[in-house]
C-alpha positions as CSV (number, residue, x, y, z in Angstrom):
1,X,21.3,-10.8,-5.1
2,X,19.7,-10.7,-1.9
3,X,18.1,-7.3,-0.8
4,X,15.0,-6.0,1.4
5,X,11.5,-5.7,-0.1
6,X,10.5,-2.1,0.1
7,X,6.9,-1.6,0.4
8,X,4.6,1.5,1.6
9,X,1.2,1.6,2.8
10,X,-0.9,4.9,1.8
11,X,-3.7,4.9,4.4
12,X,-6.2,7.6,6.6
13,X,-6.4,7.3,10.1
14,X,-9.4,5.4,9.9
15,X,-7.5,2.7,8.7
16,X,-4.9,1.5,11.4
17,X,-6.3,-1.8,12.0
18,X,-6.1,-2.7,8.5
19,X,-2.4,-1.3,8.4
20,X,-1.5,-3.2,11.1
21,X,-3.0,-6.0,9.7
22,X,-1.1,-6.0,6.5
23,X,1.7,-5.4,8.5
24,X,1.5,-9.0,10.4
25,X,0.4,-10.5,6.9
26,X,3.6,-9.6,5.0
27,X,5.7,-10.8,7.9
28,X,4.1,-14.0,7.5
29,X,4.9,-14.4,3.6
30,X,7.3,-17.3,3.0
31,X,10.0,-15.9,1.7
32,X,13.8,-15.4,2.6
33,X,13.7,-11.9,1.7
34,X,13.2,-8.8,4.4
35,X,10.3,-6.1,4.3
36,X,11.0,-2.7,5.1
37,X,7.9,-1.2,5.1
38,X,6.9,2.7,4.6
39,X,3.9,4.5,6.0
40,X,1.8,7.4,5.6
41,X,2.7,10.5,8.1
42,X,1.1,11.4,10.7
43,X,-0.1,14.9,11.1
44,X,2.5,17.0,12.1
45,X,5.7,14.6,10.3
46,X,7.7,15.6,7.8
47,X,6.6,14.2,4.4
48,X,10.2,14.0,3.5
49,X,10.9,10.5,4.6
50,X,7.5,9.1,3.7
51,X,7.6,10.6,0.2
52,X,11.5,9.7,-0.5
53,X,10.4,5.7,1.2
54,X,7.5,5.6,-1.8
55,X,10.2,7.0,-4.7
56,X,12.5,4.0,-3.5
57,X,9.0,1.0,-3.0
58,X,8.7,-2.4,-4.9
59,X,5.3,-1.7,-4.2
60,X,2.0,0.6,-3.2
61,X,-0.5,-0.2,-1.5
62,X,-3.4,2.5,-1.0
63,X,-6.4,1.3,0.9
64,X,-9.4,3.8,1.0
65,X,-11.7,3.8,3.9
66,X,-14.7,6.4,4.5
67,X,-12.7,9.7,3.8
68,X,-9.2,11.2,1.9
69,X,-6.8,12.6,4.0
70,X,-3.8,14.5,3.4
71,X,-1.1,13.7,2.3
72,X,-2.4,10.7,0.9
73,X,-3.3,12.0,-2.7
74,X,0.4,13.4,-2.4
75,X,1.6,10.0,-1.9
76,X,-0.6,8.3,-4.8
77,X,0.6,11.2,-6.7
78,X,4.1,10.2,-6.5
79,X,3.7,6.6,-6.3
80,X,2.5,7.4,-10.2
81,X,4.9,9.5,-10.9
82,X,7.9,7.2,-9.7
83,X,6.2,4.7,-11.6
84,X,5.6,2.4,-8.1
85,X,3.3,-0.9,-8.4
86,X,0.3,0.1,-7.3
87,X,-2.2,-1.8,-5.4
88,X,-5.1,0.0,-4.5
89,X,-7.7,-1.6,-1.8
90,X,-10.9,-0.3,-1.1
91,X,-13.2,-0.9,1.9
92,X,-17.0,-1.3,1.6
93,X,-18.0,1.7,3.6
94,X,-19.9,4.6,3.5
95,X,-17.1,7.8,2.3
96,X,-17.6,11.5,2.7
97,X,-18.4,14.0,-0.4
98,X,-14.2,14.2,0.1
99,X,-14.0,10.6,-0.6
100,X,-16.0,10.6,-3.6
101,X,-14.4,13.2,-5.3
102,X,-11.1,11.5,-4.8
103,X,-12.7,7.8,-5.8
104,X,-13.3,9.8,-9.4
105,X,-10.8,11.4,-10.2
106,X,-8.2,8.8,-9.3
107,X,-9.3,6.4,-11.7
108,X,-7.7,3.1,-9.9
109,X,-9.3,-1.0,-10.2
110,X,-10.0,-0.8,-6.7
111,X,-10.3,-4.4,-4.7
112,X,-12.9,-4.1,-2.5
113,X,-12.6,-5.3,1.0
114,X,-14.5,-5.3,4.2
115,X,-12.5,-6.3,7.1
116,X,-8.3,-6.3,8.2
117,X,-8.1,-9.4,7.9
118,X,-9.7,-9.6,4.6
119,X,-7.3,-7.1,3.5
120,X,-4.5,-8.4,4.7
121,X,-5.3,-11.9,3.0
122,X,-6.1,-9.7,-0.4
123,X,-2.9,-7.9,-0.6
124,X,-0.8,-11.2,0.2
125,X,-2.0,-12.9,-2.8
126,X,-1.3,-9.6,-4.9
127,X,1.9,-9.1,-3.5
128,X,2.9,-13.1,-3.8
129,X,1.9,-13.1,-7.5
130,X,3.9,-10.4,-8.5
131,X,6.7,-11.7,-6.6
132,X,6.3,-14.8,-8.5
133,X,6.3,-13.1,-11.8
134,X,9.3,-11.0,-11.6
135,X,11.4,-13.8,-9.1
136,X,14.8,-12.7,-10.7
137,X,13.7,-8.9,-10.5
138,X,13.4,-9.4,-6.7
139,X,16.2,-11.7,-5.9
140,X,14.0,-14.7,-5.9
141,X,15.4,-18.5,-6.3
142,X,13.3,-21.9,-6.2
């Protein structure tokens, strides 16, 4: 059964190079299937897309810059509670008190990361590898 990836990126405003470098980087992959790829609102959206677009992901991707922003603890919120894949990136940086807080009590195996392109490279190989161990799952063949 062929069908569209769904993935979502969770990400501040600070971090819309690296979005858009993950965005190019998954278009790249090598495989037959499509990406349809969610994204954190901005302010003033409706959450109602973005949150029902994480309920329906194959995957989550949170990347964490210098501060938390709402609505993204919302997001990683229901990424866990929709039981999502999630792939949490964090970029070597100094974060506000905010941040901090957030980096605590989230309790995530962060992969730390410094540039977009990094990144992007970083969440290819994590995305690839799951894709490779679940090929039937995701309508993979050889």
């Amino acid at each position: 059964m062929v069908k569209n990836l769904h993935l979502f990126i969770s990400a501040g405003p600070d971090l819309e190079l690296e979005r858009e470098a993950l965005g190019k980087a998954i278009a790249q992959m090598p495989i037959s299937l499509g990406w349809t790829i969610g994204r954190t609102a901005s302010r003033g959206e409706s959450l109602d897309e973005p949150l029902r677009a994480i309920r329906q992901s194959d995957f989550f991707l949170l990347l964490m810059g210098e501060d938390i922003t709402a609505p993204v603890g919302m997001e990683v919120d229901v990424a866990r509670r929709s039981q999502r894949l999630l792939l949490p990136f964090l970029k070597r940086t100094l974060r506000t008190p905010a941040a901090l807080v957030f980096l605590h009590d989230v309790r995530l195996d962060w992969v730390p990361f410094r540039e977009a392109q990094e990144v992007a490279h970083l969440a290819q190989v994590a995305l690839a590898r799951h894709l490779l161990d679940r090929p039937i799952e995701f309508g993979l063949s050889p």
